[in-house]
Steps between C-alpha positions, in 0.01 A plus 500: 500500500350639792081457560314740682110494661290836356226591714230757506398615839118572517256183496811295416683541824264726694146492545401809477690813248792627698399881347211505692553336842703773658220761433403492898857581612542806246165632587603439890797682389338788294645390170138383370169693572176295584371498131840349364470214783128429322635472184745311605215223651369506180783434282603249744171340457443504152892369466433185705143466337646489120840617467602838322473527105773711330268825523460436852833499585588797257239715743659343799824625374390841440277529853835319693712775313311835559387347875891444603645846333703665785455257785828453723681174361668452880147527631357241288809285555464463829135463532539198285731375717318555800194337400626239245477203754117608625402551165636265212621258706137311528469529202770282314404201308598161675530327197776771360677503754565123430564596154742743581697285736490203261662693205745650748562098594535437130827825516235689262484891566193639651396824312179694561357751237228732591300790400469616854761760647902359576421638832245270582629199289844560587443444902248201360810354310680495752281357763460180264925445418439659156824506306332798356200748501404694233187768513406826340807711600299902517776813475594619834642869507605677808370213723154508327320322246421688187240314362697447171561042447841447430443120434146336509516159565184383297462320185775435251725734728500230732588228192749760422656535859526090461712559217723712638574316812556222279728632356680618787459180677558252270147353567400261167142600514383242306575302784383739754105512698298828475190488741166799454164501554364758203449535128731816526797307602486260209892695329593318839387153494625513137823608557567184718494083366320439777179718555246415761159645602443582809143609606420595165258742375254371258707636155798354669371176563363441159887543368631288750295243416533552111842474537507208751694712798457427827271640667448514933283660722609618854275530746651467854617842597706475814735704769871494335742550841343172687641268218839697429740399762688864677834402355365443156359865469843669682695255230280671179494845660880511533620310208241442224336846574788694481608370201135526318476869604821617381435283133161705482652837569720430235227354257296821599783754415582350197160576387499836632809550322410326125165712537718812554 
């Protein structure tokens, strides 16, 4: 059966939380006002100080919901897209990268699950040869964003997503790697046979050592495009890319469509 690589994005790939680092451009933008760009500082800080507990996130969710609610879904597209290299580019994990390309070596998939937005881990995905990338997918009506969560990525929805995909797949999961940083993503990295810790928060790193997982620590965070050769990146954005956004427009509808 077929084996596939699960990662989570923030402090497992990235340095930084992917939510948070585009707050400049959508205040440059007028998407954000100046108070929403301190918050953001904030929550980025106390994120890469300690993590973010369930409650944390829950009030993330809920601030991330109300803050987005009727914002253009174009617009935020292609700011994204426009600042992607400046901004998350410097901030990718050297050691995942290795990771990444050594399970794609092995003929593993490369999956990312996060919390954050599909249309900032989407464009991430596909910067790093994903197979796939899956985020929080937010209802978009009439070009705009309603505020309404069709899928949150977080928690057991992510184990749950795993499944699915699995099953679509053909992936044995008990042969297949799941990679997070946080307590909260625990349904993920026991979901998987092979579980690893990667920058752990404290509860975290108490289970992965109680239940003898691996456990790593990145620390070298580095510019992406210098070590991907050019035809590398055209060969994922016209063949792997392709193929991972049409499979997650289809995962996405099917969702919209059991929920309906």
């Amino acid at each position: 059966m077929k084996q596939a690589a699960f990662f989570d994005l923030d402090k497992t790939i990235l340095a930084k939380s992917s939510s948070f680092v585009f707050a400049r451009p959508f205040y440059k933008e007028g998407l954000l006002g100046r108070s929403d760009v301190i918050r953001s500082a904030y929550a980025q800080f106390v994120f890469l100080s300690a993590g973010a507990d369930h409650d944390q996130m829950e009030t993330m969710r809920e601030y991330m919901s109300a803050l987005v609610a009727g914002w253009d879904a174009e617009k935020v597209h292609q700011i994204v897209e426009e600042t992607l290299d400046e901004i998350v580019d410097p901030i990718i994990y050297e050691e995942a990268l290795e990771l990444i390309a050594a399970h794609k070596a092995a003929g593993r998939d490369v999956i990312i699950i996060s919390s954050s937005g599909t249309d900032v881990v989407e464009p991430i995905g596909l910067r790093l040869g994903a197979d796939l990338a899956i985020g929080t997918q937010m209802v978009i009506e009439e070009g705009r964003y309603t505020g309404e969560i069709l899928f949150y990525a977080y928690g057991p929805n992510k184990a749950e997503a795993m499944r699915d995909l699995a099953a679509e797949r053909g992936y044995d999961l008990s042969q297949c790697y799941a990679y997070s940083d946080s307590f909260t993503d625990l349904p993920m990295l026991e979901a998987v046979g092979i579980p690893c810790a990667v920058n752990p928060d404290a509860e975290l790193r108490c289970i992965a050592e109680d239940r003898s997982w691996e456990i790593v620590d990145f620390a070298r965070p580095v510019a992406m495009r210098p070590r991907v050769e050019k035809k590398q990146a055209v060969a994922a954005g016209a063949g792997v890319a392709l193929g991972a956004v049409a499979l997650g427009i289809t995962w996405y509808a099917r969702r919209r469509s059991f929920r309906a």
